[in-house]
Short mmCIF file of the C-alpha atoms (twelve columns), coordinates in Angstrom:
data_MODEL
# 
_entry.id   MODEL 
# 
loop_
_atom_site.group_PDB 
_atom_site.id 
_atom_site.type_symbol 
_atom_site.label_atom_id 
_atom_site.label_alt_id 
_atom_site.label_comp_id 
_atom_site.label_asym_id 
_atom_site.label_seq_id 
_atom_site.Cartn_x 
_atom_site.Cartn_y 
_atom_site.Cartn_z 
_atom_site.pdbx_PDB_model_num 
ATOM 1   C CA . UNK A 1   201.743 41.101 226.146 1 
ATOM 2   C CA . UNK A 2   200.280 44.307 226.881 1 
ATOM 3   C CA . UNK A 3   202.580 46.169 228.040 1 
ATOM 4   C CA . UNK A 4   204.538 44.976 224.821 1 
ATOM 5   C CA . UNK A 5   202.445 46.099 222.762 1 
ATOM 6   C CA . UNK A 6   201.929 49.406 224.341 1 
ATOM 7   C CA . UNK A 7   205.408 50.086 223.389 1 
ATOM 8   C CA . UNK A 8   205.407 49.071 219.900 1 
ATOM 9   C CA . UNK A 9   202.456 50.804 218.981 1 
ATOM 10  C CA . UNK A 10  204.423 53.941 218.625 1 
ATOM 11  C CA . UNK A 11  206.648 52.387 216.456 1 
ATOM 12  C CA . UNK A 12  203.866 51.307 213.968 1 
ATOM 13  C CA . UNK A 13  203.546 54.330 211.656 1 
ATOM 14  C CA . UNK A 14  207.346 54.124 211.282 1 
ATOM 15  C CA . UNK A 15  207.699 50.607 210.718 1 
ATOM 16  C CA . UNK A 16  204.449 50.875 207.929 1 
ATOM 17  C CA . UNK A 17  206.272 53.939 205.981 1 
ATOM 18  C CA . UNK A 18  209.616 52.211 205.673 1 
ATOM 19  C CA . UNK A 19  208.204 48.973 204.189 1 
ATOM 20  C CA . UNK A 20  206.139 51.251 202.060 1 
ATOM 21  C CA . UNK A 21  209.682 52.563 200.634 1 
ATOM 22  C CA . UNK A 22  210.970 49.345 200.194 1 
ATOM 23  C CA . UNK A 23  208.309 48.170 198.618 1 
ATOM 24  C CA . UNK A 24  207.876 51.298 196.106 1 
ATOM 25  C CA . UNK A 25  211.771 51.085 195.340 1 
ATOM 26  C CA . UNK A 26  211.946 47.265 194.503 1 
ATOM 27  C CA . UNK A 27  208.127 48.205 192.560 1 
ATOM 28  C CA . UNK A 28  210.534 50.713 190.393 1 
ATOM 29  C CA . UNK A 29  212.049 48.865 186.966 1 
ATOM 30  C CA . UNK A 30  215.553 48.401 188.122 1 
ATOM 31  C CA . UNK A 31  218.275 49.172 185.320 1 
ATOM 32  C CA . UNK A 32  221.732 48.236 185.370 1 
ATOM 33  C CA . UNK A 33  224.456 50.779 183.337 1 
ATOM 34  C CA . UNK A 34  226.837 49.445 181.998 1 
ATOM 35  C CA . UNK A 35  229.911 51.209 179.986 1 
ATOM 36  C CA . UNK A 36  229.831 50.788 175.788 1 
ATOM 37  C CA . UNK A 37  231.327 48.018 174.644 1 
ATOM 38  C CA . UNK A 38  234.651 48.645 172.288 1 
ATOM 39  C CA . UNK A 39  233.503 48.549 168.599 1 
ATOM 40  C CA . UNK A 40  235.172 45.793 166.775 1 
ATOM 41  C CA . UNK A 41  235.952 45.896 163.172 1 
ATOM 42  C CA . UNK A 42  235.730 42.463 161.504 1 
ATOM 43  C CA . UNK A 43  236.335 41.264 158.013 1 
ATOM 44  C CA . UNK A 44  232.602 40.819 158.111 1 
ATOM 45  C CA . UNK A 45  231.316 44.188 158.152 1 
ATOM 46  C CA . UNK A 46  230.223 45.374 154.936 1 
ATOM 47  C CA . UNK A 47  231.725 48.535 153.652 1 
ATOM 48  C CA . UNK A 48  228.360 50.689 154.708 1 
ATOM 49  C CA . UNK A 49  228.587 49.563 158.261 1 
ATOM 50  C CA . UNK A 50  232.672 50.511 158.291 1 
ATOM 51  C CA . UNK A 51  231.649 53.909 157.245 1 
ATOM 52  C CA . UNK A 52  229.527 54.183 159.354 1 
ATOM 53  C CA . UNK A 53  232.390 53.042 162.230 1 
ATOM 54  C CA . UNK A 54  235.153 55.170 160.404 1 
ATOM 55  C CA . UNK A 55  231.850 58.822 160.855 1 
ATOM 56  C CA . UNK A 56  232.414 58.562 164.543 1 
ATOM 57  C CA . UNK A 57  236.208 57.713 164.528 1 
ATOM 58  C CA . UNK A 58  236.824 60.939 162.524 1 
ATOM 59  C CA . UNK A 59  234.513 62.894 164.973 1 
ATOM 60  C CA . UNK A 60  236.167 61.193 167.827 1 
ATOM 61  C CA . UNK A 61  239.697 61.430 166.757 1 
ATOM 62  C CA . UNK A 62  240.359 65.217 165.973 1 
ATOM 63  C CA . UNK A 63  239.665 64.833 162.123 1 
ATOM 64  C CA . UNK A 64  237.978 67.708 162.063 1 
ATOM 65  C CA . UNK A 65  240.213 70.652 163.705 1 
ATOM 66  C CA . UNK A 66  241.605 70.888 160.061 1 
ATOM 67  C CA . UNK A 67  238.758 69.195 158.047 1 
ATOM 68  C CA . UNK A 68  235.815 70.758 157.023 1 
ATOM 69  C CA . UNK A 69  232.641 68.734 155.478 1 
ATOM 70  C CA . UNK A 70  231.104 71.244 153.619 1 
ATOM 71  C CA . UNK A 71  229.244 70.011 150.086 1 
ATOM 72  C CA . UNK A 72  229.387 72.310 147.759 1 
ATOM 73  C CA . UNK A 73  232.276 73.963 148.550 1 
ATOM 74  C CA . UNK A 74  235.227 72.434 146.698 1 
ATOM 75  C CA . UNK A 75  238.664 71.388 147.687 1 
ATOM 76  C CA . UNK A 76  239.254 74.645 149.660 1 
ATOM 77  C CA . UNK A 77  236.351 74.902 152.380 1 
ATOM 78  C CA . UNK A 78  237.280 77.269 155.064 1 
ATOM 79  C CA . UNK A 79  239.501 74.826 156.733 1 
ATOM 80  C CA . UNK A 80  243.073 73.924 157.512 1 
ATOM 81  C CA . UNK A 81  243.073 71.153 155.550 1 
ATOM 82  C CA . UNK A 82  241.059 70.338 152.646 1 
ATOM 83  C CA . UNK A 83  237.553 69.697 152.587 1 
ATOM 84  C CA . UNK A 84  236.383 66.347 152.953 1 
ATOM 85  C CA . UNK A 85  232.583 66.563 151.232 1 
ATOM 86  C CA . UNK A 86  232.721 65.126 147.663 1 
ATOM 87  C CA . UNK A 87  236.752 63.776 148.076 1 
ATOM 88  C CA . UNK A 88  235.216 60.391 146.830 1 
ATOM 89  C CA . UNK A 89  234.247 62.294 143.606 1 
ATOM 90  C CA . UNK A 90  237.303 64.351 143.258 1 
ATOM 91  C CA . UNK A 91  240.171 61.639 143.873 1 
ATOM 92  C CA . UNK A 92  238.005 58.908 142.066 1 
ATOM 93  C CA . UNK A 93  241.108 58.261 139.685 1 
ATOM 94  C CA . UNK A 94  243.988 58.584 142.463 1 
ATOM 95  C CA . UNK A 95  246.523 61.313 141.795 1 
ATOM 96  C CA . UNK A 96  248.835 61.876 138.961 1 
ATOM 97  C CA . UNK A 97  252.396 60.639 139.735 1 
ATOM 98  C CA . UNK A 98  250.851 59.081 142.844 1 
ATOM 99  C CA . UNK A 99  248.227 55.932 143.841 1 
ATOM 100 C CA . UNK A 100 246.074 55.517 140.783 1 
ATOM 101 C CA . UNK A 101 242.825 54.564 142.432 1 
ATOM 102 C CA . UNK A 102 240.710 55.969 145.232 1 
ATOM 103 C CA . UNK A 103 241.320 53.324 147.728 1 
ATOM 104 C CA . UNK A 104 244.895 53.816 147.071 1 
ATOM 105 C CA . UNK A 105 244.888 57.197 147.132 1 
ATOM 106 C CA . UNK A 106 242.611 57.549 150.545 1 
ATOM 107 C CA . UNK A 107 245.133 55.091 152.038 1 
ATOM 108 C CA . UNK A 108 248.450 57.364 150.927 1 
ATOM 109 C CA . UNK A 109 246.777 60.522 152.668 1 
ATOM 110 C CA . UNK A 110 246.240 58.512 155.737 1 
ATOM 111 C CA . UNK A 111 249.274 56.612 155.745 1 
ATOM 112 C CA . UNK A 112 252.015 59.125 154.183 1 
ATOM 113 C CA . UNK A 113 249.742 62.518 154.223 1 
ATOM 114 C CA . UNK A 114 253.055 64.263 153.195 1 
ATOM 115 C CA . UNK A 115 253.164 62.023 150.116 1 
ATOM 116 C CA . UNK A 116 250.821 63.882 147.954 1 
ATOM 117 C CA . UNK A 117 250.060 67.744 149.144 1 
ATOM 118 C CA . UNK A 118 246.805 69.245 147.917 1 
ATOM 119 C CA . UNK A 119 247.577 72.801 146.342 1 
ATOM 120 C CA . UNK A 120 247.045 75.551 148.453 1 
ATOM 121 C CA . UNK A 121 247.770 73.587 151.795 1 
ATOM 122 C CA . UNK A 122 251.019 73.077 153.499 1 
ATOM 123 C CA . UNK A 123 252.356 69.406 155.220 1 
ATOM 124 C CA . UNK A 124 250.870 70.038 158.818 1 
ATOM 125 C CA . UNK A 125 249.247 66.740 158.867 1 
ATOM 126 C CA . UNK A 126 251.056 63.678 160.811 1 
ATOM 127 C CA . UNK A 127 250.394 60.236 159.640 1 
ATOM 128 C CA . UNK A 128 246.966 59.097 160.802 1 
ATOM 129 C CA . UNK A 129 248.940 55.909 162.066 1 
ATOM 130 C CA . UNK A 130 250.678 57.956 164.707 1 
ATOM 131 C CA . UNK A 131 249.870 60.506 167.819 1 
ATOM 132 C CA . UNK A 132 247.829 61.851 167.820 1 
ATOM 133 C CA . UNK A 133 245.067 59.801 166.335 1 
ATOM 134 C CA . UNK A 134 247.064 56.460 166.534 1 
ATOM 135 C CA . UNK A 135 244.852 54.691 163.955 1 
ATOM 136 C CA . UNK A 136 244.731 50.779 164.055 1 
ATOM 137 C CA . UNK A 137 244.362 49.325 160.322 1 
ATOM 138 C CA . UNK A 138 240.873 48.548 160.872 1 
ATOM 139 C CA . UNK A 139 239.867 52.128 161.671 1 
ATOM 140 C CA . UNK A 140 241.709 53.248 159.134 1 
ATOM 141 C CA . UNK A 141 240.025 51.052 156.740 1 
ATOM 142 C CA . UNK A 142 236.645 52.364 158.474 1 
ATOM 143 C CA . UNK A 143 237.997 55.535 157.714 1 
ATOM 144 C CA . UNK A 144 238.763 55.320 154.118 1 
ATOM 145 C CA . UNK A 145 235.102 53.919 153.856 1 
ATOM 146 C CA . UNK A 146 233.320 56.750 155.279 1 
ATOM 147 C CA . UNK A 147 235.519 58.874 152.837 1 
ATOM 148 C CA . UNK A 148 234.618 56.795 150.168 1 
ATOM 149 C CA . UNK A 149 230.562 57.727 151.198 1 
ATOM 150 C CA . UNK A 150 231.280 61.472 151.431 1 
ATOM 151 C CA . UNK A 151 229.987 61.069 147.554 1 
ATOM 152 C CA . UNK A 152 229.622 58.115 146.471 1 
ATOM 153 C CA . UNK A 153 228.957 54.335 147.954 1 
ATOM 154 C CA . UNK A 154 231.833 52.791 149.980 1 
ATOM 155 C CA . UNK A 155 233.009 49.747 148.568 1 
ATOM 156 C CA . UNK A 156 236.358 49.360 150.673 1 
ATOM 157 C CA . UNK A 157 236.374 46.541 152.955 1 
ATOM 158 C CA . UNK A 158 238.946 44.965 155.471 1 
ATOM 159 C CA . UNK A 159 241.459 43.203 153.773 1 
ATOM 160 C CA . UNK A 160 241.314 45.601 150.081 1 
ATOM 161 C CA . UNK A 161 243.446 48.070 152.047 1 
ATOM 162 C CA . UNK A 162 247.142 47.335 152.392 1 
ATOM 163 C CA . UNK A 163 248.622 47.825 155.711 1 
ATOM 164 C CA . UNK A 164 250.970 50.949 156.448 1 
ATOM 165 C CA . UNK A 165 254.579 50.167 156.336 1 
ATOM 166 C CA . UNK A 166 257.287 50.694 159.417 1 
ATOM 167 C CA . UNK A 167 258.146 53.883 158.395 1 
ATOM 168 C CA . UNK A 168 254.105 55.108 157.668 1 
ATOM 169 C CA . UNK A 169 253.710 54.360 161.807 1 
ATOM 170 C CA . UNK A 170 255.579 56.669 163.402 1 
ATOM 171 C CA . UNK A 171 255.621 60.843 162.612 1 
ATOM 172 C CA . UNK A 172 259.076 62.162 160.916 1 
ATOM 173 C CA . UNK A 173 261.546 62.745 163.757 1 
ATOM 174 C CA . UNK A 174 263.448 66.040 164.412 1 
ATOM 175 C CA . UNK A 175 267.270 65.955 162.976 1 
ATOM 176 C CA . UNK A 176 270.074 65.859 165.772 1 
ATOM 177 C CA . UNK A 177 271.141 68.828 167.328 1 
ATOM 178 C CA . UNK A 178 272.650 71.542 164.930 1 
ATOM 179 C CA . UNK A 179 273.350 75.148 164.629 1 
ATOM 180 C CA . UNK A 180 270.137 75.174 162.322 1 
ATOM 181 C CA . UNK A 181 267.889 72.566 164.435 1 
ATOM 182 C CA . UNK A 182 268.399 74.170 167.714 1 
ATOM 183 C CA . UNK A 183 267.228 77.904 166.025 1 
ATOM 184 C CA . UNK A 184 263.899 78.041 167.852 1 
ATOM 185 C CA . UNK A 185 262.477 79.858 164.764 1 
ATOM 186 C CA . UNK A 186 263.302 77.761 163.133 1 
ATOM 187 C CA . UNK A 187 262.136 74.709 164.759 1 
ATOM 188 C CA . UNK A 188 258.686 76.499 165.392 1 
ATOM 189 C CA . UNK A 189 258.406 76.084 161.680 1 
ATOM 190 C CA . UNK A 190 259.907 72.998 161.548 1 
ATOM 191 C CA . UNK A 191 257.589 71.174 163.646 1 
ATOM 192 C CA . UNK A 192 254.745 72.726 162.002 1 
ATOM 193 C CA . UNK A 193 254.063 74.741 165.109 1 
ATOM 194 C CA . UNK A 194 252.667 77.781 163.222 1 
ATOM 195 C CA . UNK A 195 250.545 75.556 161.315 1 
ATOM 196 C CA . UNK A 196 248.010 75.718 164.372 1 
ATOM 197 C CA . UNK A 197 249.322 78.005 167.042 1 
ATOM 198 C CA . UNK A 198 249.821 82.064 166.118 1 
ATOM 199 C CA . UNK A 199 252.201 84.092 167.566 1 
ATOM 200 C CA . UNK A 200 249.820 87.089 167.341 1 
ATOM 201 C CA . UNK A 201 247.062 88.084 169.930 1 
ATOM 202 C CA . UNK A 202 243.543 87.540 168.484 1 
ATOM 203 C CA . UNK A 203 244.582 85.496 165.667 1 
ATOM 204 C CA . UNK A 204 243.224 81.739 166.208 1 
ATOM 205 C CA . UNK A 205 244.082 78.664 164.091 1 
ATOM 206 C CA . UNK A 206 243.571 75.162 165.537 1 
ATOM 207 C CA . UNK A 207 245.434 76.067 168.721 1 
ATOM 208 C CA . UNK A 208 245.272 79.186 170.649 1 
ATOM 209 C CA . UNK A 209 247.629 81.814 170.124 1 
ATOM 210 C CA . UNK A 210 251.002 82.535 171.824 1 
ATOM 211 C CA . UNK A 211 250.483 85.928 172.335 1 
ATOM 212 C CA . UNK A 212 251.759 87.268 175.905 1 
ATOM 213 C CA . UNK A 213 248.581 87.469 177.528 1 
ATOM 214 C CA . UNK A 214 247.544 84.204 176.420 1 
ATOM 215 C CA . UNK A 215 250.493 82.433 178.018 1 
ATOM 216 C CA . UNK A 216 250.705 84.041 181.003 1 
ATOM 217 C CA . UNK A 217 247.110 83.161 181.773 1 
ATOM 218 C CA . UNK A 218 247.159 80.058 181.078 1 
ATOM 219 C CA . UNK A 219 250.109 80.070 183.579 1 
ATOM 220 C CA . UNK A 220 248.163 81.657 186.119 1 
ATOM 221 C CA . UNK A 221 245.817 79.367 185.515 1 
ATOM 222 C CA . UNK A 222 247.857 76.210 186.567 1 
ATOM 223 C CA . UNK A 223 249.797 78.255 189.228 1 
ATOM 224 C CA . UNK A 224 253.689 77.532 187.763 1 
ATOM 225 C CA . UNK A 225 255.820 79.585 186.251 1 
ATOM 226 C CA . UNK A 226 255.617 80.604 182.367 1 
ATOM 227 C CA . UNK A 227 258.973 78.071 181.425 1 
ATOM 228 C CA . UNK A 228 257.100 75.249 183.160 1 
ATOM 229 C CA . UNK A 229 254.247 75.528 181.174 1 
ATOM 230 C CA . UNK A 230 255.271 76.109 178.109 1 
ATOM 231 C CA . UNK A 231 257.268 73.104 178.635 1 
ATOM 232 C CA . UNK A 232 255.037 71.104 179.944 1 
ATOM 233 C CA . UNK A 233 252.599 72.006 176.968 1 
ATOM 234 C CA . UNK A 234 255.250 71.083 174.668 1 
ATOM 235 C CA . UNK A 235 256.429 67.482 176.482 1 
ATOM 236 C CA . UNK A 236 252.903 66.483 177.998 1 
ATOM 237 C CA . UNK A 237 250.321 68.768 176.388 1 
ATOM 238 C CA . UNK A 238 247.280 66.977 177.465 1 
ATOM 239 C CA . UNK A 239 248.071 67.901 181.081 1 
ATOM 240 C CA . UNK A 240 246.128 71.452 180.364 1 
ATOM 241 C CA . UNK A 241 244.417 71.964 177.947 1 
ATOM 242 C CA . UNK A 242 242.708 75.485 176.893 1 
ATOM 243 C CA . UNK A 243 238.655 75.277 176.772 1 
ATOM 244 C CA . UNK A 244 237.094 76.002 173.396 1 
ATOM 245 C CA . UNK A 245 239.982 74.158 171.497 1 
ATOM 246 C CA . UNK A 246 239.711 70.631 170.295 1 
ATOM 247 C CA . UNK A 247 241.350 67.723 172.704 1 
ATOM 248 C CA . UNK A 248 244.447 65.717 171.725 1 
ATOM 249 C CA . UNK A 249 245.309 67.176 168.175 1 
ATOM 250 C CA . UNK A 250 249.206 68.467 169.263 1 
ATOM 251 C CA . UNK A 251 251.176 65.459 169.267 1 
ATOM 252 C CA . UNK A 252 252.500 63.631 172.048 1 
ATOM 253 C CA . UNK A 253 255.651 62.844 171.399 1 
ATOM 254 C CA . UNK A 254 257.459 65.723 171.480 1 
ATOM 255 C CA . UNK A 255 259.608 64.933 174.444 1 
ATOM 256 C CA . UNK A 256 260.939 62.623 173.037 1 
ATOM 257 C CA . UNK A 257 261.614 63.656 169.443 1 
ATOM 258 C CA . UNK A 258 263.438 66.986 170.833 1 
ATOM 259 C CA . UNK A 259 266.461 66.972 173.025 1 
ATOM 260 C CA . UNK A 260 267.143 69.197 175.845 1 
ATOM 261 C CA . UNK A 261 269.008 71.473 174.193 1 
ATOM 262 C CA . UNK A 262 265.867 71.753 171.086 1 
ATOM 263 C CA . UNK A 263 263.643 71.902 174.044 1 
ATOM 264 C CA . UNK A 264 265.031 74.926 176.233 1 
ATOM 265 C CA . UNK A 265 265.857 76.603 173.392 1 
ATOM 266 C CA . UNK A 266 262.051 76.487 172.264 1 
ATOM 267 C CA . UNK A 267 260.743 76.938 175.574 1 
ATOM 268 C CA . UNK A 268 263.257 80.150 176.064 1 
ATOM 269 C CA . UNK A 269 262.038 81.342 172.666 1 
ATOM 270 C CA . UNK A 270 258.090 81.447 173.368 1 
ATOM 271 C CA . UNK A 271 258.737 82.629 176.990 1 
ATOM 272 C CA . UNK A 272 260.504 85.763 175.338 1 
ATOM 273 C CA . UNK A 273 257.027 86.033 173.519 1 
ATOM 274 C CA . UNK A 274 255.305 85.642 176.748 1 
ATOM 275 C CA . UNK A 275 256.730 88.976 178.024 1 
ATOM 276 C CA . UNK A 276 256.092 90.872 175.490 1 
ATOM 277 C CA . UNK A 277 254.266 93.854 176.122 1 
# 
């Protein structure tokens, strides 16, 4: 017994300062993470609480690469798209030759944003209902509430909103191949591509610019050749995307709305840019 213990006394000190540990890390309040839980949108929300849904879904969704929120400052705002502070005030009657109430109205510019053009702006906007924000009818309706708050109370609720129709869901497709549709120029314009992308070093807009240097860093950057970026930016543009510019805004579909033809003529087109001096 003696000889036992002779050779776990050494052993004591250890033994005593791991049981300390244990002890001191159950003693700790344990917490458990766990990841958020998918918002639902319910009949039963009341039109404060969908605004209040339809803040982050505009924050969250891209909204605001071309929206501003800036009260005070009118229709214009400094950008893309119109400003958003007071449109609850401003479109409280609808649109001549268009919806005649708000709701209506709010729904139109989410639905069919090419429907009704605010002066001064040009149709760079896809339906809300498509890539790249892909709303569901409840967020939209969430949406249109927190419009409806940007200056007034929202009164919208699930259910007073009509649901887009089959042709509101998808984003206008690119004609068939042509002599005109296969003119990269004139695709760039087609496809709104100048509406956030400049061809002109220094110049930013929603995207960054296709300027030479640009291009052929970002390149670089992901180590393949200038035509296999650019088409990979234009077919699957959320593979890379440039730091300092918001995340998901170019739409996805691309690939599939251009044919081959569309697409290496568009891809030849901006590499030519690319190698400019």
């Amino acid at each position: 017994m003696s000889r036992t213990l002779s050779y776990a006394t050494p052993f004591v000190p250890a033994f005593l300062a791991i049981g300390f540990f244990v002890w001191f890390a159950n003693w700790i309040p344990q917490t458990r993470w766990e990841p958020p839980k998918a918002q639902e949108i319910s009949a039963a929300l009341t039109p404060v609480e969908l605004a209040q849904i339809g803040q982050t879904i505009v924050r969250q969704r891209g909204c605001l690469a071309c929206h501003t929120i800036e009260p005070g400052a009118g229709v214009k705002g400094a950008g893309r798209g119109p400003n958003l502070a007071g449109i609850a005030v401003r479109r409280a009657q609808g649109v001549t030759g268009g919806p005649d109430t708000q709701i209506g109205y709010l729904a139109q510019a989410l639905y069919e944003p090419g429907a009704y053009l605010v002066e001064g702006f040009a149709n760079i906007m896809p339906p809300s209902t498509s890539a790249p924000t892909n709303l569901g009818y409840e967020e939209a309706v969430a949406v249109i509430a927190y419009l409806q708050s940007l200056g007034k109370t929202p009164t919208v609720k699930v259910g007073d909103v009509p649901r887009p129709t089959a042709s509101a869901t998808s984003a206008p497709s690119a004609q068939p191949a042509s002599a005109a549709t296969d003119d990269p120029v004139a695709m760039f314009t087609a496809l709104t591509c100048d509406g956030c992308h400049s061809l002109k070093a220094g110049e930013t807009k929603i995207g960054p610019a296709l300027d030479a240097a640009g291009m052929q860093q970002a390149a670089a950057e992901r180590g393949i050749s200038l035509e296999a970026f650019l088409m990979e930016s234009i077919v699957n543009p959320k593979t890379y995307e440039r730091q300092g510019f918001p995340s998901g805004v170019m739409p996805q579909d691309y690939g599939t709305r251009l044919n081959a033809a569309q697409l290496d003529a568009l891809v030849r087109y901006l590499a030519a840019q690319g190698r400019r001096s």
